[in-house]
C-alpha positions in Angstrom: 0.0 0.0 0.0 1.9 3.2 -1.3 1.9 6.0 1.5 -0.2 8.8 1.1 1.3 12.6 -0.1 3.1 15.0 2.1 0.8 17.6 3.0 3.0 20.2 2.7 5.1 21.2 0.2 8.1 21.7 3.1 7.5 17.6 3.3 8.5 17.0 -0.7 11.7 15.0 -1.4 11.2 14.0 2.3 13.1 17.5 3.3 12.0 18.5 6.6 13.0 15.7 8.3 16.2 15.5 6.0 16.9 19.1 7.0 16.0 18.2 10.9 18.4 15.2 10.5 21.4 16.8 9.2 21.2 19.6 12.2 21.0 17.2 14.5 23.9 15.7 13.2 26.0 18.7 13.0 25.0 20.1 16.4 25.6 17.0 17.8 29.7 17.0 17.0 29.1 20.7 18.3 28.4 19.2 21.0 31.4 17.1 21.4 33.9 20.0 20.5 32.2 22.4 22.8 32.8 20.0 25.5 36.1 19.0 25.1 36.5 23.0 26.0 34.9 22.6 28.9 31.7 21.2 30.8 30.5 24.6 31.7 29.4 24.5 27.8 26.8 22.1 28.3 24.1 25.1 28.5 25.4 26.4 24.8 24.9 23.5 23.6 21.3 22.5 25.1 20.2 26.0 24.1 21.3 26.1 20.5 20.0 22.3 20.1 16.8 23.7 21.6 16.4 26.5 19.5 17.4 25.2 16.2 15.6 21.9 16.4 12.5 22.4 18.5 10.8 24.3 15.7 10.8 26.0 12.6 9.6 25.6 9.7 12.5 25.2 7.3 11.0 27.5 4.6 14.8 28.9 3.5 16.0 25.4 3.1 13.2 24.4 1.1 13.4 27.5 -1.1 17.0 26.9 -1.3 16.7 23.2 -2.5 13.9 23.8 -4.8 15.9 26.5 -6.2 18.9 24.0 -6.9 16.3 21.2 -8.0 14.7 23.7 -10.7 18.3 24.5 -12.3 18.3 20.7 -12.6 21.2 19.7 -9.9 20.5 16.5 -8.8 19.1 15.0 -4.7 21.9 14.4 -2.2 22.5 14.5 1.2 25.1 17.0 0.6 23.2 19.7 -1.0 20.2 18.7 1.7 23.1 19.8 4.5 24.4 23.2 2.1 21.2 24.9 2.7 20.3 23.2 6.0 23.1 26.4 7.2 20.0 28.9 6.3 18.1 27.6 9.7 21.5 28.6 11.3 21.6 32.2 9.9 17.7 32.0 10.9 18.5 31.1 14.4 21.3 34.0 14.8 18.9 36.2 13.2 16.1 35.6 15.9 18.3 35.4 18.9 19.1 38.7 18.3 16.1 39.8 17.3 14.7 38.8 20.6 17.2 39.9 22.7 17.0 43.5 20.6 13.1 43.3 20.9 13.1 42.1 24.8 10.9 39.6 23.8 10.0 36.9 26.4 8.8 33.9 24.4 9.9 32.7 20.9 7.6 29.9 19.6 6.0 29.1 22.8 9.3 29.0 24.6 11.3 31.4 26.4 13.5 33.3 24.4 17.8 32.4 24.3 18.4 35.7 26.8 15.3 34.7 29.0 16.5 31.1 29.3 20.1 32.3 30.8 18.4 34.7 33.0 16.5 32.1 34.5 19.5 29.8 34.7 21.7 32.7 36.2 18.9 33.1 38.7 18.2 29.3 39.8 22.1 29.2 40.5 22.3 32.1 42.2 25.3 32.9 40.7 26.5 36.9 41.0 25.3 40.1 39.8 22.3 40.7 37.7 20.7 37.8 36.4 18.8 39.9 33.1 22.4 41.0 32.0 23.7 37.9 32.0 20.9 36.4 29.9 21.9 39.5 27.6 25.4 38.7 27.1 24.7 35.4 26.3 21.8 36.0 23.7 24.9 37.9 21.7 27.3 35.0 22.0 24.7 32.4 21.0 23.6 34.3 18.2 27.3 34.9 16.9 27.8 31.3 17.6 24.9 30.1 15.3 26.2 32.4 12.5 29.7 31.5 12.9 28.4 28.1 12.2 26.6 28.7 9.6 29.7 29.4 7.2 31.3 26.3 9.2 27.5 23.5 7.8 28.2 24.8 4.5 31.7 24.4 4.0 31.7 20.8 5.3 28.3 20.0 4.1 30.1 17.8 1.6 29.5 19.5 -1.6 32.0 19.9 -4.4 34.3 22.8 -3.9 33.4 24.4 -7.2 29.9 24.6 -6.2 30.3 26.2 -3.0 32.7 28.9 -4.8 29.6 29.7 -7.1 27.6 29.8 -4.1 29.8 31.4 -1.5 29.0 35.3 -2.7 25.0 34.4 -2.4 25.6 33.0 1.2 27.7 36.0 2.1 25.7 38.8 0.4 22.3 37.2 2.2 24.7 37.8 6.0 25.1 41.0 5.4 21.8 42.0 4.3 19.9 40.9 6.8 22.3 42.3 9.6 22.0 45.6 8.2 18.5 45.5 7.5 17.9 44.5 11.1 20.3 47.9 12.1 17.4 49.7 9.9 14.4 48.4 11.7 16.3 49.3 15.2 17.1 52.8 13.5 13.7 53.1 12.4 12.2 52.8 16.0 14.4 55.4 17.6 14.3 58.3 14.6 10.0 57.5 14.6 10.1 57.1 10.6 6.8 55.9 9.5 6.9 56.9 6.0 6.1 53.9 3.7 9.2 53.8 1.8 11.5 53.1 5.0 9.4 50.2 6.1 9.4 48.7 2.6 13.2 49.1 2.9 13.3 47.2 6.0 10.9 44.5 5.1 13.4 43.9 1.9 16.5 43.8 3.5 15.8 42.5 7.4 13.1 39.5 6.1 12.5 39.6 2.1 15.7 38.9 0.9 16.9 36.3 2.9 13.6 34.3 3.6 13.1 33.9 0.0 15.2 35.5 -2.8 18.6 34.7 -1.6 17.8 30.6 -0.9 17.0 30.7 -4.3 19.7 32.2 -5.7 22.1 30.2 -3.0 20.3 27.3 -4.4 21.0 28.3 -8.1 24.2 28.6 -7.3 25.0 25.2 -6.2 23.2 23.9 -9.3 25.3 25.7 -11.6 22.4 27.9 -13.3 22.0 30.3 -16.1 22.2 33.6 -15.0 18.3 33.9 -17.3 17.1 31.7 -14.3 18.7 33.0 -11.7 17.3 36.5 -12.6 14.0 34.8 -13.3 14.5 33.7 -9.4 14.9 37.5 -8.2 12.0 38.1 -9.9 10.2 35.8 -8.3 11.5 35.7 -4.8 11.9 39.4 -4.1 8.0 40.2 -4.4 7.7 36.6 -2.9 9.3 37.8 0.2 8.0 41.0 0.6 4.1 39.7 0.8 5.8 37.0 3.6 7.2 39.8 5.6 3.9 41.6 4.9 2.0 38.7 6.3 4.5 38.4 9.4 3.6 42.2 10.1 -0.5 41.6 10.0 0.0 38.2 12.1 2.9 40.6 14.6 -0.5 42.8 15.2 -3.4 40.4 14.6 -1.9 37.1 15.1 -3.6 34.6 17.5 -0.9 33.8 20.1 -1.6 30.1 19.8 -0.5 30.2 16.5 2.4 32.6 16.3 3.8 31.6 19.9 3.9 35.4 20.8 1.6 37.6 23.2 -1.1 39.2 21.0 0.1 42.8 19.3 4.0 42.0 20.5 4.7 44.1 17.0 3.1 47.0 19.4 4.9 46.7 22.7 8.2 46.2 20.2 7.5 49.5 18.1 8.0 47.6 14.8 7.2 50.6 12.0 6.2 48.2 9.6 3.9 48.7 6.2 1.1 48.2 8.2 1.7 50.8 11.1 3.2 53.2 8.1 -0.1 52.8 6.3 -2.5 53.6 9.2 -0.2 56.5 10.5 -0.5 57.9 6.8 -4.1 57.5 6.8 -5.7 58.7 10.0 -6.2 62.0 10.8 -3.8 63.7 13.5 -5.1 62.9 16.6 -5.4 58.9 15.7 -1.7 59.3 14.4 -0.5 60.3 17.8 -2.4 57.5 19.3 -0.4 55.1 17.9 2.5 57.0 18.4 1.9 56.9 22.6 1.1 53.6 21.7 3.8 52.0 19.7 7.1 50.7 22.4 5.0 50.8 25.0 5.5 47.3 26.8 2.9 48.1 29.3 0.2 47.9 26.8 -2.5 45.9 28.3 -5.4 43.3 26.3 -7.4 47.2 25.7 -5.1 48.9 24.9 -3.9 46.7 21.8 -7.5 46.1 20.6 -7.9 50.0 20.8 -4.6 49.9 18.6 -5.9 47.1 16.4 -9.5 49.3 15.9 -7.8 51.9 15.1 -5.4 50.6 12.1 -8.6 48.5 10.8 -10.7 51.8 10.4 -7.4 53.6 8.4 -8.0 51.3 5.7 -4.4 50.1 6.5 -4.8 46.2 7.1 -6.8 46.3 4.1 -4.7 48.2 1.8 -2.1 45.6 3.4 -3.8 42.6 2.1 -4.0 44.1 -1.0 -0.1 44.5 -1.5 0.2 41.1 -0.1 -1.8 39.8 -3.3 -0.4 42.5 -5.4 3.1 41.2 -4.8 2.5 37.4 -5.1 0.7 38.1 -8.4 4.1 39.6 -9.4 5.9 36.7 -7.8 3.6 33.7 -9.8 4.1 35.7 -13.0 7.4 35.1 -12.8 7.4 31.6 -12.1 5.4 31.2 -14.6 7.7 32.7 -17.1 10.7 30.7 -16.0 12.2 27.9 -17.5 12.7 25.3 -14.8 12.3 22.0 -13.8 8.2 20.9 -13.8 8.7 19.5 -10.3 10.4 22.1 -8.8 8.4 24.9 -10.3 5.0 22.9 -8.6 6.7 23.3 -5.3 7.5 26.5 -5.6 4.2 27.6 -6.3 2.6 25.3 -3.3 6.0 27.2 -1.0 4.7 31.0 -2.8 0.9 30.0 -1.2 1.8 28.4 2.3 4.6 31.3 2.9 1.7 34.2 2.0 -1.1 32.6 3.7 1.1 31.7 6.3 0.2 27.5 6.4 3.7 26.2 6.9 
């Protein structure tokens, strides 16, 4: 009896749990090195192995893989371990976020600095317990991106291929680093204009969630620079509508879902599209109610539906949704147009509707 069909296009090829295995793997001989340093590194270790493979929803990989499969390089465990290093750049990525946003929780679990806090606390160890947790968050978060370059490198694929890829990979780091310096900037200078929270959505999410796998993936495979364009194309306006969802879920989101206290975005001051659109649209007086509102992490269960009431009635999450759709009708057209493997470009379109209705 033949078994039934992933439900998911993350499931195709078998690559989530391929993706979940080689991690494991690799964290695993982190594991051992980290020791041999000394025992005190068990909590690294726990944490990271926590935080990588508790979770996530290996979207990168699978864009990344899909990408390679479409420019018609061929299934191995060695490409399946090249862009298993995206969920490390990912996990950097959030630690930092987190520790930047003073988050508390991170898919239902306490976030990297809140974890050390709590374990600086329980061993009643010296001076402040929150600082601690700080200064860890920023190792652990180097640490996962320092061994991100490290997966790839050994991941076993043919040196050539990982030269083509190498300037993708490295071009991806930087972006999203400095695009997450723009969304902190953003916050303190008050910039709500649309055009600087498009900016940040590109460089701090867009890129790097969709258009640079793809091109990574590409890369490896050795493609055309017709497809890899045809990729850009694609994945740019792909990634925007996903960070464009992430900002209507970061206001609107049911906590059971996204792991996070309802209208976190708020409490975080996260000038996104949606925020930019509302402040654009209401008259004065509603303007500077979001303004008292936004950073404020006393904002209470009212207070964020007053928020929420507020940015509905602007017209914003609607004119939100609309660039969502906008920007994956872009995105299909160019898939459409491309000339790629008939497999890959089915995936890719199942991937382009889970990452903008938000399924995976």
């Amino acid at each position: 009896m033949s078994s039934p069909a992933p439900t998911s296009p993350l499931d195709r090829a078998g690559l989530r749990p391929r993706v979940d295995k080689a991690l494991a793997a690799f964290l695993a001989a982190q594991r051992t090195r980290l020791l041999s340093i000394d025992p005190a590194l068990t909590d690294v270790a726990d944490a990271l192995e926590a935080f990588v493979l508790r979770g996530g929803k290996r979207l990168r990989p699978a864009f990344a893989y899909w990408g390679y499969r479409g420019a018609g390089g061929p299934d191995g465990d060695e490409v399946v371990a090249a862009v298993s290093a995206l969920e490390l750049v990912q996990a950097s990525a959030l630690i930092h976020d987190d520790l930047m946003d003073r988050s508390d929780t991170r898919r239902g679990e306490p976030s990297v600095h809140r974890r050390f806090a709590a374990r600086h606390a329980a061993a009643g160890w010296h001076g402040a317990a929150d600082a601690f947790g700080e200064n860890a968050a920023v190792l652990l978060g180097d640490l996962a991106l320092v061994w991100s370059d490290e997966l790839l490198h050994t991941s076993g694929v043919a040196g050539a291929d990982l030269a083509r890829a190498r300037p993708a990979f490295d071009e991806m780091r930087t972006e999203v680093t400095v695009g997450q310096y723009l969304d902190v900037l953003t916050s303190v200078t008050g910039d709500t204009s649309l055009a600087r929270a498009g900016k940040v959505a590109r460089y701090k999410s867009a890129k790097y969630t969709v258009e640079r796998p793809l091109l990574l993936g590409a890369a490896l495979a050795g493609a055309p620079a017709a497809l890899s364009a045809a990729y850009s194309a694609f994945g740019l306006p792909l990634g925007e509508a996903f960070q464009l969802r992430d900002d209507v879920l970061g206001v609107f989101g049911d906590p059971e879902l996204t792991g996070k206290p309802a209208g976190d975005d708020l409490r975080e001051s996260k000038r996104t599209y949606l925020i930019a659109a509302a402040c654009e649209a209401v008259p004065e007086a509603g303007r500077a109610e979001i303004e008292r509102g936004l950073g404020d992490p006393a904002l209470d269960e009212a207070d964020v539906t007053r928020l929420r009431e507020i940015i509905t009635s602007s017209g914003a999450l609607r004119r939100t949704e609309a660039r969502i759709a906008a920007l994956t009708e872009e995105a299909l057209a160019a898939l459409a147009a491309a000339d790629l493997d008939p497999e890959a470009r089915s995936v890719l379109l199942e991937l382009a509707d889970a990452a903008t209705r938000r399924a995976v």
